[in-house]
TIMI-560417 format. One record per residue: residue number from 1; residue in one letter; y, x, z of N, C-alpha, C, O in turn. Coordinates in steps of 0.02 Angstrom, whole numbers. Last residue first. Layout:
VOKOL	NUM	a	Y	X	Z	Y	X	Z	Y	X	Z	Y	X	Z
...
***
This chain:
VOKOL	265	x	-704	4088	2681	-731	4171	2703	-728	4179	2769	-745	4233	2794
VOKOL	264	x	-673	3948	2732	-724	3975	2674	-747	4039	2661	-801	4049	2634
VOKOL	263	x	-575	3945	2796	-630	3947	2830	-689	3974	2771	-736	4013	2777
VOKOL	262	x	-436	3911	2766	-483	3851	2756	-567	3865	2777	-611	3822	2778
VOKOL	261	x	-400	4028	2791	-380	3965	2831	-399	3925	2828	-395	3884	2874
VOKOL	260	x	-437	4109	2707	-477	4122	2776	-448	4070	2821	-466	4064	2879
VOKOL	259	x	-390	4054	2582	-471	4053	2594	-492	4059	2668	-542	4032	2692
VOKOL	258	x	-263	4105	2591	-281	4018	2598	-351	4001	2624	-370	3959	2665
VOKOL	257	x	-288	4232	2599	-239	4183	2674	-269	4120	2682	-291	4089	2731
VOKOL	256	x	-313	4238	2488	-363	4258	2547	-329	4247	2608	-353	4256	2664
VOKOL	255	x	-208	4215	2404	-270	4170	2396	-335	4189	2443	-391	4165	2438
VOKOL	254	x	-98	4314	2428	-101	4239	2452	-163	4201	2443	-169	4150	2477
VOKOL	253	x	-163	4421	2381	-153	4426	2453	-161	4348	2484	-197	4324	2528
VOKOL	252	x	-178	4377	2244	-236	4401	2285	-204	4394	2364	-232	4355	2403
VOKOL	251	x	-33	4381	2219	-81	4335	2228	-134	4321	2248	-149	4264	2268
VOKOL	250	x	3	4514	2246	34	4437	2275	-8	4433	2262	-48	4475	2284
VOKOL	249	x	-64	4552	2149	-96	4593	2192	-68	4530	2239	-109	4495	2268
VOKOL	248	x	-5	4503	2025	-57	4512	2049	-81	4510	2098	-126	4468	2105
VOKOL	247	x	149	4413	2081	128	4489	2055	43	4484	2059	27	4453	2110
VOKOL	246	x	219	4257	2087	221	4333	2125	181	4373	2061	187	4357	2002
VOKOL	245	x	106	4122	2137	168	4153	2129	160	4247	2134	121	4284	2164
VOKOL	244	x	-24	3993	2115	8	4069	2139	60	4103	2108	56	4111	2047
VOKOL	243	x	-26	3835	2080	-6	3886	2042	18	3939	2088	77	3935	2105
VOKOL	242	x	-117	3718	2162	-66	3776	2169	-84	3828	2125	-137	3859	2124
VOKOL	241	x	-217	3543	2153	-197	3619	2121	-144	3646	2142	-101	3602	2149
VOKOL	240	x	-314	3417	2189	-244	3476	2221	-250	3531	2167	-305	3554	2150
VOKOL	239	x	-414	3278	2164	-402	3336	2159	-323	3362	2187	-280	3321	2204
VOKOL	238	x	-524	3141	2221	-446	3161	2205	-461	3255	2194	-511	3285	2215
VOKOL	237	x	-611	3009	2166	-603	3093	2157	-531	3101	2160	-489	3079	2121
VOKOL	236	x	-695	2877	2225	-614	2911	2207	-606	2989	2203	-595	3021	2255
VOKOL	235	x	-854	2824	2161	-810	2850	2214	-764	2883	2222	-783	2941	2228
VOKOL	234	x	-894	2658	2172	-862	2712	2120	-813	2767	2174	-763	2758	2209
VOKOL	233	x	-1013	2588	2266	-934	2585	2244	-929	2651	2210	-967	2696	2228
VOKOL	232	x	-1105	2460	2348	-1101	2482	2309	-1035	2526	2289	-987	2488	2297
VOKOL	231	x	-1192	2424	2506	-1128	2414	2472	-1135	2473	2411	-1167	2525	2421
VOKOL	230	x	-1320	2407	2529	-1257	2382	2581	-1212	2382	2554	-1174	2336	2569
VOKOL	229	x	-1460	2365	2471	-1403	2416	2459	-1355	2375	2480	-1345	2318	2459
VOKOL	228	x	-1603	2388	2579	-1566	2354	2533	-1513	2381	2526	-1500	2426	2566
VOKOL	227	x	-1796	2400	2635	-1728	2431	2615	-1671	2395	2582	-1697	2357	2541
VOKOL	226	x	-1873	2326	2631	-1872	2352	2700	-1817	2381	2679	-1779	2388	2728
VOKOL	225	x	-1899	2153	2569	-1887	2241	2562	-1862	2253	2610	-1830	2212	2642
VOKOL	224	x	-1945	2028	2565	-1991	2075	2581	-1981	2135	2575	-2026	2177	2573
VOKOL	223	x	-1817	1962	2576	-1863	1973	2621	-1916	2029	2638	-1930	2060	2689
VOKOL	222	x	-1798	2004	2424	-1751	2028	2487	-1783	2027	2541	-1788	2081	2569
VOKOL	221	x	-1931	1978	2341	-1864	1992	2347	-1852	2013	2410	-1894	2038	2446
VOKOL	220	x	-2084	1985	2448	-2067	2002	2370	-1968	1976	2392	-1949	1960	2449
VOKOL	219	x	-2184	1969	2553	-2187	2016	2532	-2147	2039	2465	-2161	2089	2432
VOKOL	218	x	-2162	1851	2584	-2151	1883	2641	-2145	1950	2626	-2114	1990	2662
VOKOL	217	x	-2254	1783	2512	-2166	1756	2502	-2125	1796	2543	-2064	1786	2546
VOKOL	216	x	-2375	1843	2417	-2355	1818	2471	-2278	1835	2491	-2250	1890	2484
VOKOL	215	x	-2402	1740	2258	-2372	1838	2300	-2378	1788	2384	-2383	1728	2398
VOKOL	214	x	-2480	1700	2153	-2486	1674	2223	-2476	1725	2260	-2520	1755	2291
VOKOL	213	x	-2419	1698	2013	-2445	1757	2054	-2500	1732	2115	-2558	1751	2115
VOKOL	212	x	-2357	1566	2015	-2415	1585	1959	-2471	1638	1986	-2532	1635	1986
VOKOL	211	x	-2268	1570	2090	-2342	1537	2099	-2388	1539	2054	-2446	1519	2055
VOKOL	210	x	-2169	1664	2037	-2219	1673	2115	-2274	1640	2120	-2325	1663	2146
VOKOL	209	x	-2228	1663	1875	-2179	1652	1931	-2199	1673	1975	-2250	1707	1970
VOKOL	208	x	-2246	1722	1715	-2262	1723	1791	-2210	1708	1856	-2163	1743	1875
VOKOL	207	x	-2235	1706	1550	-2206	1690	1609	-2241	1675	1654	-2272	1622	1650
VOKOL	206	x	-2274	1791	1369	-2317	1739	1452	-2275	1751	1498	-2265	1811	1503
VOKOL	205	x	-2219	1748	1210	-2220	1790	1289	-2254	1744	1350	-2254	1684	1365
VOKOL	204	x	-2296	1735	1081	-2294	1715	1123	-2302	1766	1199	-2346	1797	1228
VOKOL	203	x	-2234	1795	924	-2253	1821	990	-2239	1788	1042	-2182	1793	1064
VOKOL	202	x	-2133	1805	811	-2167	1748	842	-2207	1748	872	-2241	1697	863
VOKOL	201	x	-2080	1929	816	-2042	1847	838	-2061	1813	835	-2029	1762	852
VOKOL	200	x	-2170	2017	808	-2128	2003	866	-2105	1967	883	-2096	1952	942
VOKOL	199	x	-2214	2010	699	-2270	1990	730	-2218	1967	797	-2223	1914	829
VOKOL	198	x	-2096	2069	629	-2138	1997	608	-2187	1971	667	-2193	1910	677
VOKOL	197	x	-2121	2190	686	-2037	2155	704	-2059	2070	673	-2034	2020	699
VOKOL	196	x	-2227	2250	636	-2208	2247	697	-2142	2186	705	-2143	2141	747
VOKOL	195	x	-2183	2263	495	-2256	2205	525	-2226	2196	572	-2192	2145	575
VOKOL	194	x	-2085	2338	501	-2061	2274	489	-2115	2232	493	-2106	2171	494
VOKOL	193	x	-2107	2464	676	-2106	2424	604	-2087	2350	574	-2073	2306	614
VOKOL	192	x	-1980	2531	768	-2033	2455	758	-2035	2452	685	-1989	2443	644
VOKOL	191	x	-2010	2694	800	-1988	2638	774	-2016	2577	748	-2065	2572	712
VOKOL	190	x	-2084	2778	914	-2096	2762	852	-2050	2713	845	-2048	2678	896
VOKOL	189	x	-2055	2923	1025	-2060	2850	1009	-2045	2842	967	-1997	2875	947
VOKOL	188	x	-2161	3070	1041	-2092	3050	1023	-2106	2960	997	-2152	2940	962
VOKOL	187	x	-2205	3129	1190	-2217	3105	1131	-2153	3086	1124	-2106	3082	1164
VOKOL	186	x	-2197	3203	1353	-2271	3170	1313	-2281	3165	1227	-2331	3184	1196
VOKOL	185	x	-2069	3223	1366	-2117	3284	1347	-2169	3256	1294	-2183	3269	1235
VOKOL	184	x	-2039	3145	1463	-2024	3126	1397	-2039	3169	1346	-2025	3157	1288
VOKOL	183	x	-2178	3089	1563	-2095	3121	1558	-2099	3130	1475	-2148	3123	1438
VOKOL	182	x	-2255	2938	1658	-2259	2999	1599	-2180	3023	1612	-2137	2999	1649
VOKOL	181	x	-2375	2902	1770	-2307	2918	1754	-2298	2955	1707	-2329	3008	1705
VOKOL	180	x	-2549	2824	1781	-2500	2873	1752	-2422	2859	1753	-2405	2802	1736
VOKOL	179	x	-2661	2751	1877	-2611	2740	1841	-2571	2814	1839	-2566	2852	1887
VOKOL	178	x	-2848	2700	1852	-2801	2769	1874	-2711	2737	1846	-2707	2702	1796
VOKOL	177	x	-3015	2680	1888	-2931	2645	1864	-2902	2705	1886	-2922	2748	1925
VOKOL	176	x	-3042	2843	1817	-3035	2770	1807	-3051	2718	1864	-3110	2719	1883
VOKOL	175	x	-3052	3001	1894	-3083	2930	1872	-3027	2893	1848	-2969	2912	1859
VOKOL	174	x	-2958	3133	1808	-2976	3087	1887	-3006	3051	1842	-3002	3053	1781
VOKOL	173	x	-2900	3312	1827	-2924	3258	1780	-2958	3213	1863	-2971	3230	1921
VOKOL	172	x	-2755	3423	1767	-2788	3361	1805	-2851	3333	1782	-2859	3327	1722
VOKOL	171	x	-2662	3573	1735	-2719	3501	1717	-2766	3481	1754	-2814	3515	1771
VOKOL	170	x	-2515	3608	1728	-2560	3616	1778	-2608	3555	1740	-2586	3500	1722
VOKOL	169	x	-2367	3705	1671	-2400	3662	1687	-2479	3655	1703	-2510	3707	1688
VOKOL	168	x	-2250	3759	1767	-2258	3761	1721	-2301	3694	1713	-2283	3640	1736
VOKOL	167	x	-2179	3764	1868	-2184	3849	1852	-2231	3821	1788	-2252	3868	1753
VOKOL	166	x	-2135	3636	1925	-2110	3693	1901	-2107	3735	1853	-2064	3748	1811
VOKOL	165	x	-2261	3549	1816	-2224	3565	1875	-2180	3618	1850	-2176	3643	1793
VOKOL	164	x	-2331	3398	1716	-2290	3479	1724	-2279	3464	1797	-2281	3412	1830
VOKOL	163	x	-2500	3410	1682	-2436	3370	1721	-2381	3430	1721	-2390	3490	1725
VOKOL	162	x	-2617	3341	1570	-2591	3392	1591	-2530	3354	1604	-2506	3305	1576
VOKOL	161	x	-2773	3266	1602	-2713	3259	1581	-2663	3323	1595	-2682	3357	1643
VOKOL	160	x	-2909	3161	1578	-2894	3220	1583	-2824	3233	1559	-2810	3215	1502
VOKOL	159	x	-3013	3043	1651	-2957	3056	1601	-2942	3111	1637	-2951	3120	1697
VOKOL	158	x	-3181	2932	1648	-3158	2997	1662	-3079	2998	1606	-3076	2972	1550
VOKOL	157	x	-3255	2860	1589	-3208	2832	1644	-3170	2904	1667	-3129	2906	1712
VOKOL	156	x	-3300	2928	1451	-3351	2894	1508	-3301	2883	1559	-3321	2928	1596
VOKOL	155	x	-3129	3009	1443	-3233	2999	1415	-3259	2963	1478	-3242	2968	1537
VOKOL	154	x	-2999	3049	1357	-3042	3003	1411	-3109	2985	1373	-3131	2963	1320
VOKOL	153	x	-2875	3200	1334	-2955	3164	1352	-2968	3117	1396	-2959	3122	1457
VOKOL	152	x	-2752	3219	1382	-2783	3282	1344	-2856	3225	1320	-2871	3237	1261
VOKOL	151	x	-2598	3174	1383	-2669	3145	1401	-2707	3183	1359	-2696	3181	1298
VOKOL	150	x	-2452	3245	1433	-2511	3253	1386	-2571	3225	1399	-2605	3261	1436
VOKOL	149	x	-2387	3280	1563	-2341	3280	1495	-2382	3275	1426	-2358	3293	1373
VOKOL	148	x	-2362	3160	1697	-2385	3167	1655	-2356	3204	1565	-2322	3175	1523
VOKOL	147	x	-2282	3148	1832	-2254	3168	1769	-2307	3205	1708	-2297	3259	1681
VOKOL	146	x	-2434	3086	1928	-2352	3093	1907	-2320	3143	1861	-2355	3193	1861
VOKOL	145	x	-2564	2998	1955	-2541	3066	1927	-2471	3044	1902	-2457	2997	1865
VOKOL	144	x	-2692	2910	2063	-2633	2913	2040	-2591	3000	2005	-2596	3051	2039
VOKOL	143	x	-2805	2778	2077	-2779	2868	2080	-2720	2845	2031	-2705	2800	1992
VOKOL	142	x	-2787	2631	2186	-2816	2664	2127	-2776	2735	2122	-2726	2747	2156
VOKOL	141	x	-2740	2511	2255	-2779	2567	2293	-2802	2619	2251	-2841	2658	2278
VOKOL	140	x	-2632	2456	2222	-2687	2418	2189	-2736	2478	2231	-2792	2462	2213
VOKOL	139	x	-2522	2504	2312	-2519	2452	2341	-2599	2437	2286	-2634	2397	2317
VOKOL	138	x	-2533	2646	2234	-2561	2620	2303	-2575	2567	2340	-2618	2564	2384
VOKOL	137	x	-2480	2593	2121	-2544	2644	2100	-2556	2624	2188	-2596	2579	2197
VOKOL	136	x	-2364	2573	2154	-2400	2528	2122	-2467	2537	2131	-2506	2493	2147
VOKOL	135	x	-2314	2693	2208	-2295	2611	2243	-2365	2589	2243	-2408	2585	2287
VOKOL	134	x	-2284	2761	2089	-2329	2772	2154	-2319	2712	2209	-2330	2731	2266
VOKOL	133	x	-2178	2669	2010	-2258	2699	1990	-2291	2703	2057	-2323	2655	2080
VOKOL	132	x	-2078	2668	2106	-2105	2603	2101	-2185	2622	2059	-2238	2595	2075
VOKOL	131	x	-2013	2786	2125	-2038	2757	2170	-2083	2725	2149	-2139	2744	2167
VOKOL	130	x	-1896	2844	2058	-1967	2871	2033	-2018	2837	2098	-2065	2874	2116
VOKOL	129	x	-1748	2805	2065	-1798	2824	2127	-1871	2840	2123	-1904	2850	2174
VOKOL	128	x	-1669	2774	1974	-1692	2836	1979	-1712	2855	2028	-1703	2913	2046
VOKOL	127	x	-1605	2629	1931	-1626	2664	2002	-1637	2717	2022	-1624	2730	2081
VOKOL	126	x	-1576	2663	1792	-1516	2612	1844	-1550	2634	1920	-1512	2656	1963
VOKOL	125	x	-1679	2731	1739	-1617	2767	1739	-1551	2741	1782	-1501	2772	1801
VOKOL	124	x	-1819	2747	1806	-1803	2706	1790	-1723	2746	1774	-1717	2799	1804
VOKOL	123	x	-1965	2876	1791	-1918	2837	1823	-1875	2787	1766	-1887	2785	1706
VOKOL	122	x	-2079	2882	1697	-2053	2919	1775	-2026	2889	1818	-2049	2873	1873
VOKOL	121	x	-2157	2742	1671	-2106	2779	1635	-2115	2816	1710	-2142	2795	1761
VOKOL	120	x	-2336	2687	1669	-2273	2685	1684	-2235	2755	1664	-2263	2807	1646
VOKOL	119	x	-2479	2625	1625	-2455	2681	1626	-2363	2669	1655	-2348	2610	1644
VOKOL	118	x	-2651	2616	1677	-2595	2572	1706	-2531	2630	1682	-2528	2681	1717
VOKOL	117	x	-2815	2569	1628	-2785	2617	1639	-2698	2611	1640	-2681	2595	1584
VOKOL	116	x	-2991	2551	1622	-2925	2529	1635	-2885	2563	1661	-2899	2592	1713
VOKOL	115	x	-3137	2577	1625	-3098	2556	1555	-3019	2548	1574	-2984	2536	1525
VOKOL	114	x	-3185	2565	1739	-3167	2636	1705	-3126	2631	1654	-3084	2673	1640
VOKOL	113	x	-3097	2432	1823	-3146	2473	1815	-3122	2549	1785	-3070	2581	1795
VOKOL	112	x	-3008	2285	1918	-3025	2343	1897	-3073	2416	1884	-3084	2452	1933
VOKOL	111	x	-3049	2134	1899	-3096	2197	1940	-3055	2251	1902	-3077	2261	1845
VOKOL	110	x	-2947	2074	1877	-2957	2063	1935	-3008	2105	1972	-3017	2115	2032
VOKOL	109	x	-2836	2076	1758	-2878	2114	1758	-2907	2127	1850	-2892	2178	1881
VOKOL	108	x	-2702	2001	1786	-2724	2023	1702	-2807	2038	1717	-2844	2005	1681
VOKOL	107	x	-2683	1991	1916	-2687	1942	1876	-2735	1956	1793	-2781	1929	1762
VOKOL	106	x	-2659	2142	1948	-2711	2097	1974	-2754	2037	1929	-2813	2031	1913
VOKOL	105	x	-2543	2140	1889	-2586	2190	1849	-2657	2140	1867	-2695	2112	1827
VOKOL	104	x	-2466	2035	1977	-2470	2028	1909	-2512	2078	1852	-2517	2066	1792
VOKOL	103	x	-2488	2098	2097	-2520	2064	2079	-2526	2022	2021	-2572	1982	2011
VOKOL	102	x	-2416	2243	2071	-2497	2229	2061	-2528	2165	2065	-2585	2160	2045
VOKOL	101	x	-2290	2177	2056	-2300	2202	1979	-2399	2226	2007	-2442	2224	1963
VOKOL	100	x	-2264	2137	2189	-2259	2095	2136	-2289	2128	2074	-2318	2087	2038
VOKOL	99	x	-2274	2276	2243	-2312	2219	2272	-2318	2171	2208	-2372	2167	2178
VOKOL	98	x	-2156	2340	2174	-2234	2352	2156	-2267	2314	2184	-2313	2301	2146
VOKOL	97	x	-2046	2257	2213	-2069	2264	2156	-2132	2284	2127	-2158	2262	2076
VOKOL	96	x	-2056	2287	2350	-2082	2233	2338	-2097	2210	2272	-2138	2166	2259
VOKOL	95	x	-2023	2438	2348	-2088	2400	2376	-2121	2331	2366	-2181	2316	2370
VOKOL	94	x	-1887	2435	2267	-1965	2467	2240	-2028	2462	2280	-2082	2479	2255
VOKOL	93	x	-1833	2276	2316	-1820	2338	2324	-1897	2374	2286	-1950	2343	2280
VOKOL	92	x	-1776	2125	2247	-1819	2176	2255	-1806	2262	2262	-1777	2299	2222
VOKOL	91	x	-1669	2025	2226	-1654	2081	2273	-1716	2124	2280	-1709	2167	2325
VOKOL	90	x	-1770	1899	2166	-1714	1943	2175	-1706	1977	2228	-1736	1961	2279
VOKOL	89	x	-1903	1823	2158	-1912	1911	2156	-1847	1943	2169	-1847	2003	2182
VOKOL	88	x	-1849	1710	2163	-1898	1727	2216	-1892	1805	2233	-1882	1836	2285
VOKOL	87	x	-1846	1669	2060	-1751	1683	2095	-1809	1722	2145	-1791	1779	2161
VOKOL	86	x	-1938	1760	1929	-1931	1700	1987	-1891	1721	2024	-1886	1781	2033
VOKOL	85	x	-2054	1836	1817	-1982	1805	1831	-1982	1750	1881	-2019	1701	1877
VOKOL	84	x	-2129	1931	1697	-2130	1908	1797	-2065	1870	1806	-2017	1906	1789
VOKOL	83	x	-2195	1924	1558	-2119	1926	1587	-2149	1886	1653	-2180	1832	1658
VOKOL	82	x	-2293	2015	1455	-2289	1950	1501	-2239	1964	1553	-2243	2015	1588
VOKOL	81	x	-2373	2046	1283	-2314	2046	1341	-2325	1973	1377	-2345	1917	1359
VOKOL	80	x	-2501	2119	1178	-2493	2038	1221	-2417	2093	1280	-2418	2150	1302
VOKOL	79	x	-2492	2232	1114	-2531	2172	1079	-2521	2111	1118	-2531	2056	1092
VOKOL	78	x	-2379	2354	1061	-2411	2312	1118	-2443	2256	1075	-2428	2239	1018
VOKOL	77	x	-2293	2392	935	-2351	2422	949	-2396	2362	988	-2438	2329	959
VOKOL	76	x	-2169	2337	909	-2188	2450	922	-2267	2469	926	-2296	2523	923
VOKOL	75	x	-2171	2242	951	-2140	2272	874	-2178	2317	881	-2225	2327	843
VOKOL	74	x	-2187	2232	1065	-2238	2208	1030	-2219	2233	959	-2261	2240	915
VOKOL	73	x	-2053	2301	1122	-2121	2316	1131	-2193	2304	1093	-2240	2343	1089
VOKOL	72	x	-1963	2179	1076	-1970	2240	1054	-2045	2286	1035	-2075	2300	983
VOKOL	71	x	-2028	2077	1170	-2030	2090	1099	-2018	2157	1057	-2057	2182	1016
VOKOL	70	x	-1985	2135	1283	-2054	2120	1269	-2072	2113	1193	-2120	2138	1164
VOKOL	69	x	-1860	2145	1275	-1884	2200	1250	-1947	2197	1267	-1977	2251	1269
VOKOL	68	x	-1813	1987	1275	-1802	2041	1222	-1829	2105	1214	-1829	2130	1158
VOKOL	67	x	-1853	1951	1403	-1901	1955	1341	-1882	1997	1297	-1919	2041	1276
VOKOL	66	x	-1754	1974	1475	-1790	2037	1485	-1823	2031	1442	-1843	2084	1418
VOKOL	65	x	-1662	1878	1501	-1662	1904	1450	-1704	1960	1412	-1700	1983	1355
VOKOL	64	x	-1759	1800	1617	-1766	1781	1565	-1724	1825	1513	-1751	1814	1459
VOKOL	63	x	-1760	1963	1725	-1722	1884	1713	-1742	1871	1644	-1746	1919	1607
VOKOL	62	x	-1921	2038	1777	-1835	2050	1771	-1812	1962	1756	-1844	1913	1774
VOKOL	61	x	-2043	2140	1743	-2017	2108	1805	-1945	2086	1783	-1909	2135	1771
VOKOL	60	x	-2173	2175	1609	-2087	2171	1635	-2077	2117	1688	-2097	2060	1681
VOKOL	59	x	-2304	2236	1530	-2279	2181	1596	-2213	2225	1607	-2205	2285	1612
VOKOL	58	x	-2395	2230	1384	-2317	2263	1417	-2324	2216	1465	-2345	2160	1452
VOKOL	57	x	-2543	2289	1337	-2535	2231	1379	-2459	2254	1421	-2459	2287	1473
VOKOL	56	x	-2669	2345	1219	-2609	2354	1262	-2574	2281	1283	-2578	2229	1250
VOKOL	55	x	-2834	2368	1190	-2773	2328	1207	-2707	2342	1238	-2710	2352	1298
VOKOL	54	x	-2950	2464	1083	-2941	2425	1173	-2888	2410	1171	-2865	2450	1130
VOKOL	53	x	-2973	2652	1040	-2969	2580	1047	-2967	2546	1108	-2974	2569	1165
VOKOL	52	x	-2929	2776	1065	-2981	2757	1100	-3000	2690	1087	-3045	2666	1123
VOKOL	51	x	-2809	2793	990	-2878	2855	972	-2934	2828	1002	-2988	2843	979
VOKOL	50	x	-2748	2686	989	-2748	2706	922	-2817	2760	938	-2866	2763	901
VOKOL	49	x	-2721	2676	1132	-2739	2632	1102	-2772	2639	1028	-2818	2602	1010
VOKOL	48	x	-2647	2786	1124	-2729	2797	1173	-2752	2738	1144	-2811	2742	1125
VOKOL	47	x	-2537	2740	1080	-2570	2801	1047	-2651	2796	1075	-2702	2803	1042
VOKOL	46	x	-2504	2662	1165	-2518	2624	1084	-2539	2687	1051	-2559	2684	993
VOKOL	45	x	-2451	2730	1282	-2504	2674	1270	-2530	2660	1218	-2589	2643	1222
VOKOL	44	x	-2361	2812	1209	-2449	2833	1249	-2487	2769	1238	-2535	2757	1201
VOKOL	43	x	-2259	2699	1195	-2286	2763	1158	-2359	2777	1179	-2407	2745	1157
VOKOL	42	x	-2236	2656	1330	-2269	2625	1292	-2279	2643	1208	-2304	2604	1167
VOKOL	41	x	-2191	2794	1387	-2246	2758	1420	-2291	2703	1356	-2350	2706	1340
VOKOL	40	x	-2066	2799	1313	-2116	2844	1313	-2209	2812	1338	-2263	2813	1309
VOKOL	39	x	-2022	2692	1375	-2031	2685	1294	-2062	2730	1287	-2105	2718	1245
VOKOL	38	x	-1988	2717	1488	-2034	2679	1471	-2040	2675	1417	-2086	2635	1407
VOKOL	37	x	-1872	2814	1487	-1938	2828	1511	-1996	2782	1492	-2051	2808	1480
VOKOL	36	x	-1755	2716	1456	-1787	2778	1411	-1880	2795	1432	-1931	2787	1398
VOKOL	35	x	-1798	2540	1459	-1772	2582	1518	-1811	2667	1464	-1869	2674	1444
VOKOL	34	x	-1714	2446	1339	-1797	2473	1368	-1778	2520	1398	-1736	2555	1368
VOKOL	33	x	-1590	2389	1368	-1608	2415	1326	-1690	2414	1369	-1709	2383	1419
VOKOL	32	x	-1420	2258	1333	-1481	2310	1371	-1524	2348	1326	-1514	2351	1265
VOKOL	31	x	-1248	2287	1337	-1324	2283	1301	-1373	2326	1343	-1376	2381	1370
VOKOL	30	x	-1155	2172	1403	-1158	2242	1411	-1235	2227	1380	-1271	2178	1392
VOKOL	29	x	-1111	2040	1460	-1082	2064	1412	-1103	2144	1379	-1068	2170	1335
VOKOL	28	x	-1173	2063	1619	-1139	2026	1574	-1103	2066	1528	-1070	2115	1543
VOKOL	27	x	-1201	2129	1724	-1233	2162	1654	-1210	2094	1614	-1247	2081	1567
VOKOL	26	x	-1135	2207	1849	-1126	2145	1820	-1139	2165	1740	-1105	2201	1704
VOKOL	25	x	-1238	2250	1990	-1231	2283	1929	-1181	2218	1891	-1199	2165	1917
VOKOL	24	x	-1184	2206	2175	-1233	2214	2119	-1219	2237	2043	-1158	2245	2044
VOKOL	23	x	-1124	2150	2297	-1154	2229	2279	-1210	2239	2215	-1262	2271	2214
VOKOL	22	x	-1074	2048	2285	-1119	2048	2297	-1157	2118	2283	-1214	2127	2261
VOKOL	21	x	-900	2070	2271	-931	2022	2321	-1020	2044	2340	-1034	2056	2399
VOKOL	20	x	-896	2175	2167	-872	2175	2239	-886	2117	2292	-881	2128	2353
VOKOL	19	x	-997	2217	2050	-958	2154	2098	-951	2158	2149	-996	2146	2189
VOKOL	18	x	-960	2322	1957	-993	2336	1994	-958	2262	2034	-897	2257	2045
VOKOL	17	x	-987	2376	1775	-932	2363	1839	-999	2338	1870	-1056	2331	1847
VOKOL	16	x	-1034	2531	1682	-1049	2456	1705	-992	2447	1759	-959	2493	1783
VOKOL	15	x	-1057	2646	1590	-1009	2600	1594	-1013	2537	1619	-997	2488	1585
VOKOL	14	x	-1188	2698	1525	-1153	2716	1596	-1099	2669	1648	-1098	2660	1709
VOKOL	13	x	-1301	2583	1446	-1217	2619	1449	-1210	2626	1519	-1221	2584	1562
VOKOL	12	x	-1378	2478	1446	-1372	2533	1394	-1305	2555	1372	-1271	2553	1321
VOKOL	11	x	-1471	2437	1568	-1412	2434	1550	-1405	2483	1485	-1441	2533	1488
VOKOL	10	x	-1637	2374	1567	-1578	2425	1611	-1531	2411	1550	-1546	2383	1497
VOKOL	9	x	-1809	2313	1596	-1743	2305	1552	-1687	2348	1605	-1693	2353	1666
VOKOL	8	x	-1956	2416	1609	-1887	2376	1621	-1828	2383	1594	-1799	2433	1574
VOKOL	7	x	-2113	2402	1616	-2068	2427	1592	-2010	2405	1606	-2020	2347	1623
VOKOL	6	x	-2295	2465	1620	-2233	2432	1654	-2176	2449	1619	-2175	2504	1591
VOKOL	5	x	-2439	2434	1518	-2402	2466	1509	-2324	2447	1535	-2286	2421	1495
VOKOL	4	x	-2619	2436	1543	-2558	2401	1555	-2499	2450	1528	-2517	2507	1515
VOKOL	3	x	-2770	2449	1441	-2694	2472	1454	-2654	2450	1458	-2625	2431	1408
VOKOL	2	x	-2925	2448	1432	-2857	2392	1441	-2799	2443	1469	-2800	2469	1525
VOKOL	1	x	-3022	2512	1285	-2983	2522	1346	-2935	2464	1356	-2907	2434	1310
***
């Protein structure tokens, strides 16, 4: 099997400032991490890898520090990482990010077939727009299944999977190419071994630019997103408190004055 496996570098702490000039995250000084969800993702991968044989292959979109958890990744498991990077891609919104991240799947694997299989995290924890999987899966035209909690079986191009919903859970099964969203249900992530962590640092990462891609320029950062964030900001909680006076029954009286003045009954 070829198994892509998407992933992204995020912040590893609630605690971020926020630049008032350019509406953006300021991840200076602040540790990143492998976005949670995706570490699940690249779990599966190296498991399906382990029962079905065939390759795992991490692609990360982000800034030259993002190798760090390409490496990681290869610790854990992955057999080849390749970092997308270009001023080109900034300001990507989750449309132009999946534009960019199929034609870097594109790149890897130009016919997609039965053998191939694309997995991503749910969501991301800095965006939490669960967007950019189903993006992806459409912008390459291939099936698609969301919160995957179990790859039950893959035979002959065929995969079989159970998804939660609600009321519980429900099993799927589709052709090949297909891309998956997993939830954190799926499995528990392994720690990099010390092979792993050897093989990691001297692991040649592959760099994609725009022209490496040949994206169209119309279709990737800021230009090509139909959406963008206008302004960013922490938002001021104020609170009021009154201590009621008086007697019980006072107080009841006074706290249904207040209520029917404020409309709430």
């Amino acid at each position: 099997m070829n198994i892509i496996v998407c992933i992204k570098q995020v912040p590893g702490t609630t605690k971020v400032a926020i630049n008032p000039q350019t509406n953006t995250l300021m991840r200076q000084g602040i540790e990143n991490i492998i976005n949670p969800f995706d570490a699940y993702a690249l779990e599966e991968g190296v498991r399906l890898k382990e029962r079905f044989g065939g390759k795992v292959t991490v692609l990360s979109m982000g800034p030259p520090q993002a190798e760090a958890i390409l490496r990681e990744a290869i610790s854990c498991g992955a057999d080849e990482a390749i970092l997308i990077g270009d001023a080109a891609f900034a300001g990507s919104d989750t449309l132009a990010t999946s534009y960019t991240l199929s034609r870097a799947i594109t790149k890897i694997n130009p016919s997609l077939g039965k053998d191939d299989l694309i997995i991503c995290g749910r969501q991301t924890i800095d965006g939490d727009t669960a967007q950019t999987g189903p993006e992806t899966a459409e912008t390459l035209g291939i099936n698609f299944i969301s919160y995957v909690s179990k790859v039950e079986d893959i035979n002959d191009g065929t995969m079989r999977v159970q998804r939660m919903i609600e009321e519980g859970h429900e099993i799927l099964e589709t052709s090949l190419p297909a891309l998956i969203t997993v939830v954190k249900e799926i499995n528990v992530p392994r720690l990099p071994s010390l092979r792993g962590k050897t093989k990691a640092k001297s692991a040649v990462i592959t760099n994609w630019n725009a022209e490496a891609l040949e994206v169209d320029k119309q279709r990737v950062g800021r230009t090509g997103s139909p959406t963008w964030v206008v302004k960013i900001f922490s938002p001021q909680r104020t609170r009021t408190g009154e201590v009621l006076q008086g007697s019980p029954e006072e107080q009841i009286e006074s706290l249904i004055k207040k209520l029917k003045g404020s409309q709430l009954i």
